[in-house]
Structure formats: structure tokens, C-alpha cells
Backbone as JSON Lines, residues from 0, in Angstrom:
{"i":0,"aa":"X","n":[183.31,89.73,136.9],"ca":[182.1,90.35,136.4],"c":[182.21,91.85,136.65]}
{"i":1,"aa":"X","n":[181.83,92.63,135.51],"ca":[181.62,94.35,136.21],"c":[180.57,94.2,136.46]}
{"i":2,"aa":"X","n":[180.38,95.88,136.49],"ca":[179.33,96.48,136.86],"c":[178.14,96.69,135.87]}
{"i":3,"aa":"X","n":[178.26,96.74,134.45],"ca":[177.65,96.25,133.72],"c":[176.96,95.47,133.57]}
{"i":4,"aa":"X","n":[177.6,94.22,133.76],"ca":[177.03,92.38,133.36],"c":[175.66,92.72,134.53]}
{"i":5,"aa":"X","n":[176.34,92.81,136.04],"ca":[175.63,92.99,137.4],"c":[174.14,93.76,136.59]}
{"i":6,"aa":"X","n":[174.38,94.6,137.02],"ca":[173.52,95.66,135.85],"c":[172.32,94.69,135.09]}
{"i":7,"aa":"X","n":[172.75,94.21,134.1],"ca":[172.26,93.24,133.11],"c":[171.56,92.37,133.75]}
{"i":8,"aa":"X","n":[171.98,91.53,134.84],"ca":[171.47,90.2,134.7],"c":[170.07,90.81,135.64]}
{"i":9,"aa":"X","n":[171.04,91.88,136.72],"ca":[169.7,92.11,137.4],"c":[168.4,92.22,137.03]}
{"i":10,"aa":"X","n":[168.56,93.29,135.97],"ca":[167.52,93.74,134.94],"c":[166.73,92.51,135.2]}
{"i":11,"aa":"X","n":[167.2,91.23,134.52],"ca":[166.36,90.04,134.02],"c":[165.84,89.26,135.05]}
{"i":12,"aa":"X","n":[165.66,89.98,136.51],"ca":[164.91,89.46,137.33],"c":[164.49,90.87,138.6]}
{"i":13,"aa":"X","n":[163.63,91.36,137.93],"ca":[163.1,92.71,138.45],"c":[162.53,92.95,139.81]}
{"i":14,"aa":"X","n":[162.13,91.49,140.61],"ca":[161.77,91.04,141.82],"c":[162.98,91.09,142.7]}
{"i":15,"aa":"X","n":[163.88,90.5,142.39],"ca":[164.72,90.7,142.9],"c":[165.61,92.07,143.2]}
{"i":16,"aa":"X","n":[166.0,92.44,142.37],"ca":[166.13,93.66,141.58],"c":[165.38,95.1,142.85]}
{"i":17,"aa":"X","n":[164.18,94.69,142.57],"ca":[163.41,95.7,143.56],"c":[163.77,95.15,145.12]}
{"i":18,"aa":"X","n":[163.74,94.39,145.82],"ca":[164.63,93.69,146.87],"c":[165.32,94.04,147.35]}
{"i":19,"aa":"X","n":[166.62,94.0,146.52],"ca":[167.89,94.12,147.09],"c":[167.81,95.86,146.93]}
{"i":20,"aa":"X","n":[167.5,96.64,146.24],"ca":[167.24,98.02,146.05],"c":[166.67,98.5,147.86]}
{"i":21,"aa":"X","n":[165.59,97.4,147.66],"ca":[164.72,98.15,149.2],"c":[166.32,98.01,150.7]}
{"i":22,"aa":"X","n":[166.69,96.75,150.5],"ca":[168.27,96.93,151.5],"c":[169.08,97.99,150.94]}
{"i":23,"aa":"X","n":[169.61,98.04,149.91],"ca":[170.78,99.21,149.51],"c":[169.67,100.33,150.37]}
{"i":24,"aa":"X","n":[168.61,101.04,150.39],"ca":[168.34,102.11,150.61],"c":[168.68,101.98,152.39]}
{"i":25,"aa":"X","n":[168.14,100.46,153.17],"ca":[168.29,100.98,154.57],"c":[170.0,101.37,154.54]}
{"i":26,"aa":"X","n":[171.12,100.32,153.89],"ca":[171.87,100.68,154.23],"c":[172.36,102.21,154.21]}
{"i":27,"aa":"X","n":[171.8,103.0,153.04],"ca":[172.17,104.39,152.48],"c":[171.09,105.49,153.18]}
{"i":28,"aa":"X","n":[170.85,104.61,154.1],"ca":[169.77,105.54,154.67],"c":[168.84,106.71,154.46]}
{"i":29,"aa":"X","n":[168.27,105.89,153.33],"ca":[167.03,106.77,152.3],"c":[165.94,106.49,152.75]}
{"i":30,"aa":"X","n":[165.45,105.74,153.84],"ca":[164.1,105.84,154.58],"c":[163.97,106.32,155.69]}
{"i":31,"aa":"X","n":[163.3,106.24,156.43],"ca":[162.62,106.46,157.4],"c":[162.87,105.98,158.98]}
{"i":32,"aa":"X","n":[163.33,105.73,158.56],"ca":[164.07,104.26,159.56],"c":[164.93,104.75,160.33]}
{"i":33,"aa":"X","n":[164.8,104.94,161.73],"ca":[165.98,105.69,162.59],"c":[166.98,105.03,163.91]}
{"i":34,"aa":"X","n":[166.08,104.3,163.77],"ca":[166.56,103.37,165.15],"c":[167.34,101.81,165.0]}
{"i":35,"aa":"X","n":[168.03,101.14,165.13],"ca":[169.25,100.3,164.93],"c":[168.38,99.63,164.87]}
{"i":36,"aa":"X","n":[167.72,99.29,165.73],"ca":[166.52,97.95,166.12],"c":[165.65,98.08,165.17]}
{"i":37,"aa":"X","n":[165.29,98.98,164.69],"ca":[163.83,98.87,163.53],"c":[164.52,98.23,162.27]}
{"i":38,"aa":"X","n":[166.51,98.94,161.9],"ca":[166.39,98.37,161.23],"c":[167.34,97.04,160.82]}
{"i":39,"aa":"X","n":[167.39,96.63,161.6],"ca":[167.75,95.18,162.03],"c":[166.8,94.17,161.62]}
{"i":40,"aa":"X","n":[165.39,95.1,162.11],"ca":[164.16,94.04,162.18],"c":[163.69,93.81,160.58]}
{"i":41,"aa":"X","n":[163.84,94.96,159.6],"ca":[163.81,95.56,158.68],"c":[164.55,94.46,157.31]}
{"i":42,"aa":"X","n":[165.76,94.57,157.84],"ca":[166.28,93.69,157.2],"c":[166.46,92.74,156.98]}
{"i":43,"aa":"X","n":[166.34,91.89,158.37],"ca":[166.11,90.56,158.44],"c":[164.72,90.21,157.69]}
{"i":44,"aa":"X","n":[163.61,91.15,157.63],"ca":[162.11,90.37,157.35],"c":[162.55,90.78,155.92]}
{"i":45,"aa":"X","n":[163.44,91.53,155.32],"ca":[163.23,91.62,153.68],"c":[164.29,90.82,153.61]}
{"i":46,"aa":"X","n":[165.14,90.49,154.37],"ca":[166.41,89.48,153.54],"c":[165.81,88.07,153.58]}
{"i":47,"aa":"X","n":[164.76,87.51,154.79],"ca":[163.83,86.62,154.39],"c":[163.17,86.38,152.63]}
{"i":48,"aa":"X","n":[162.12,87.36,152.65],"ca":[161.8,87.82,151.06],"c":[162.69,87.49,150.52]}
{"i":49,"aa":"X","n":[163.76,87.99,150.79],"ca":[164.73,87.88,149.28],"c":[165.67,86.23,149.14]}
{"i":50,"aa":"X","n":[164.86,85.9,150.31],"ca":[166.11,84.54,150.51],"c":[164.99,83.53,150.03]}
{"i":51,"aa":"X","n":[163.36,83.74,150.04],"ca":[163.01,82.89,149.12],"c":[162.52,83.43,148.2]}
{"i":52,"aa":"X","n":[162.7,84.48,147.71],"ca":[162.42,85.02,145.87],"c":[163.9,83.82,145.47]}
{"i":53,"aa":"X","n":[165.09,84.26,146.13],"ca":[166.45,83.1,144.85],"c":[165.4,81.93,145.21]}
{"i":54,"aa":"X","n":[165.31,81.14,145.95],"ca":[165.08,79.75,146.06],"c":[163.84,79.54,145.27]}
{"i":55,"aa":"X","n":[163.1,79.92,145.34],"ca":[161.85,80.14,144.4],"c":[162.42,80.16,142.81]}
{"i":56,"aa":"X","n":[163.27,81.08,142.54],"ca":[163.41,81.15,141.13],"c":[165.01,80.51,140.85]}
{"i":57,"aa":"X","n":[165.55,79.37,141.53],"ca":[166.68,78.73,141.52],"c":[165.63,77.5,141.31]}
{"i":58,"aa":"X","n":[164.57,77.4,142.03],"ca":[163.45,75.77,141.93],"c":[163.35,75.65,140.14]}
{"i":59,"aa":"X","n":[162.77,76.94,139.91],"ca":[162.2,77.24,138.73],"c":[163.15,76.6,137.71]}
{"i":60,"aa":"X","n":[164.01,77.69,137.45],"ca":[165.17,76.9,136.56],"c":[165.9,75.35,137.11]}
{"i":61,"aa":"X","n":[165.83,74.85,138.2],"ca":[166.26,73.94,138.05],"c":[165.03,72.14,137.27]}
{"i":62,"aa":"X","n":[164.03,73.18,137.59],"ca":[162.82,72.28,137.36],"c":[162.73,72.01,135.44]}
{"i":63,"aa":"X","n":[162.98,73.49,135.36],"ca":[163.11,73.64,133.41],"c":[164.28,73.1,133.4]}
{"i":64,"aa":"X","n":[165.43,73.08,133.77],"ca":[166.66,71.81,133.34],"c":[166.31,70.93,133.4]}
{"i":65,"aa":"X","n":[165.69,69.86,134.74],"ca":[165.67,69.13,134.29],"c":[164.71,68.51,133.3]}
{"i":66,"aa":"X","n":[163.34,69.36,133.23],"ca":[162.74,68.69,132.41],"c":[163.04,68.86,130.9]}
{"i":67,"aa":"X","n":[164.18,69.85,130.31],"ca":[164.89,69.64,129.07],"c":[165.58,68.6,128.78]}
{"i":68,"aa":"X","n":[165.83,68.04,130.05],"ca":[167.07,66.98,129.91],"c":[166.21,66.07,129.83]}
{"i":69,"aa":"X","n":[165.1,65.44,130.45],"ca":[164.45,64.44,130.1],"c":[163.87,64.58,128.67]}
{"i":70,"aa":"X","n":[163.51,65.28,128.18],"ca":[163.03,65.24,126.9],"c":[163.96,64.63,126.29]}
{"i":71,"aa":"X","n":[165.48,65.63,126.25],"ca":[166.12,64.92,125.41],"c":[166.77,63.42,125.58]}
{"i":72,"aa":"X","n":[166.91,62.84,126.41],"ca":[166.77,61.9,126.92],"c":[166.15,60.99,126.54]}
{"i":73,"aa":"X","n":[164.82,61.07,126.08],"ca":[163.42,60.28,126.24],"c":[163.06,60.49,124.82]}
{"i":74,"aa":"X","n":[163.48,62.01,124.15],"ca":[163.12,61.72,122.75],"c":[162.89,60.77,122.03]}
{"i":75,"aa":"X","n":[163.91,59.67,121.59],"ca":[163.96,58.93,120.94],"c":[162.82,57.88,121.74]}
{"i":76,"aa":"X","n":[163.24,57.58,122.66],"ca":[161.94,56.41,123.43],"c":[160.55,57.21,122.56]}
{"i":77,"aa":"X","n":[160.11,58.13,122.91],"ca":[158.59,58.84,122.4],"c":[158.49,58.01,121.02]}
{"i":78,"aa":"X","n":[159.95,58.82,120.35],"ca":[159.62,58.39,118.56],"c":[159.42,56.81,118.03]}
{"i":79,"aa":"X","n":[160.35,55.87,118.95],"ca":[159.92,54.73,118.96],"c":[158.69,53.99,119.34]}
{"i":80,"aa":"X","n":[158.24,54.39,120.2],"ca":[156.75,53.79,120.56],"c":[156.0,54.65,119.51]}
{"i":81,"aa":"X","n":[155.64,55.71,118.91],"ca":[154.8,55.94,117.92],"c":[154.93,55.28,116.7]}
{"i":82,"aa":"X","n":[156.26,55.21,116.39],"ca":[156.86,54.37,115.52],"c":[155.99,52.89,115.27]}
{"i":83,"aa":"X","n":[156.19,52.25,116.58],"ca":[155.41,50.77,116.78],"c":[154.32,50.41,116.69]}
{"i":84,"aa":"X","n":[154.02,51.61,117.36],"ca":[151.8,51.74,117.71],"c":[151.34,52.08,116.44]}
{"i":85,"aa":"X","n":[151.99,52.49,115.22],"ca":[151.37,53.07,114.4],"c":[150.69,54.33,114.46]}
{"i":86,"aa":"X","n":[151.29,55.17,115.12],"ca":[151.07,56.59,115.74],"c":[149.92,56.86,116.59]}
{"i":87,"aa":"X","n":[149.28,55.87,117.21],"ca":[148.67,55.82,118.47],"c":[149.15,54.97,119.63]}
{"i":88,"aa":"X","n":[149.05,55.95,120.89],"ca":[149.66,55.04,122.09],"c":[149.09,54.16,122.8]}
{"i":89,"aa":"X","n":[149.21,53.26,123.21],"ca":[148.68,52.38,124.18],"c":[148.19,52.25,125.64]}
């Protein structure tokens, strides 16, 4: 992957995105932040955040897979019982 794609995908999740931005800065030391210990503490409570923003939005998409897959799956079952009922269900 370059630096591009990276780039890209980030874009398409802006939560995150803003996150990992707030670490790049302790590491580049663009805040405020002076003391080893503050930012230790710092990082750990945003790498928390950021460890359930993925899991949060890894639930998400895995929840929309599977419920694509059951549709398609189940399609045909749906069309058959309307089929039977005479297009009302039972």
C-alpha cells in the first residue's frame, strides 16, 4: 500500500483519522505536553478511544456483512412463501 491509498482510506473514516492525528502530534511534539508521564498517560487514554472507535466500526461492517449474506441467502425462502400465501404472510 502507499501513501496515497493510506491517505484515501483514511479520509473514509474521519474519526479515526482525527485520532490517530491527535497521537502523531504527541509523538511530534506539537502540544503541550512536557513531561514523559503526562504523556504516557495521554496516550494510553487516546489509544483506548482509538482501540474502540476500530472495534466499534469493525462491529458495524461486520454486522452489514452479515446481514447481506442472509438476505441473499434467504431471498429465495421470502419469494417462496409470498409465492404460497398469495402475497400475504402468515
Amino acid at each position: 500500500m502507499n501513501e496515497r491509498d493510506l491517505v484515501k482510506r483514511l479520509a473514509q473514516h474521519p474519526e479515526l483519522k482525527a485520532q490517530i492525528e491527535k497521537l502523531l502530534d504527541v509523538a511530534e511534539s506539537r502540544n503541550e505536553i512536557l513531561l514523559a508521564d503526562d504523556a504516557e498517560d495521554f496516550v494510553v487514554e487516546e489509544g483506548t478511544k482509538l482501540n474502540k472507535m476500530f472495534l466499534e466500526e469493525w462491529a458495524v461492517k461486520q454486522e452489514s456483512r452479515a446481514s447481506t449474506e442472509f438476505t441473499k441467502r434467504h431471498k429465495s425462502v421470502r419469494q417462496d412463501i409470498k409465492k404460497n400465501s398469495g402475497g400475504t404472510q402468515a
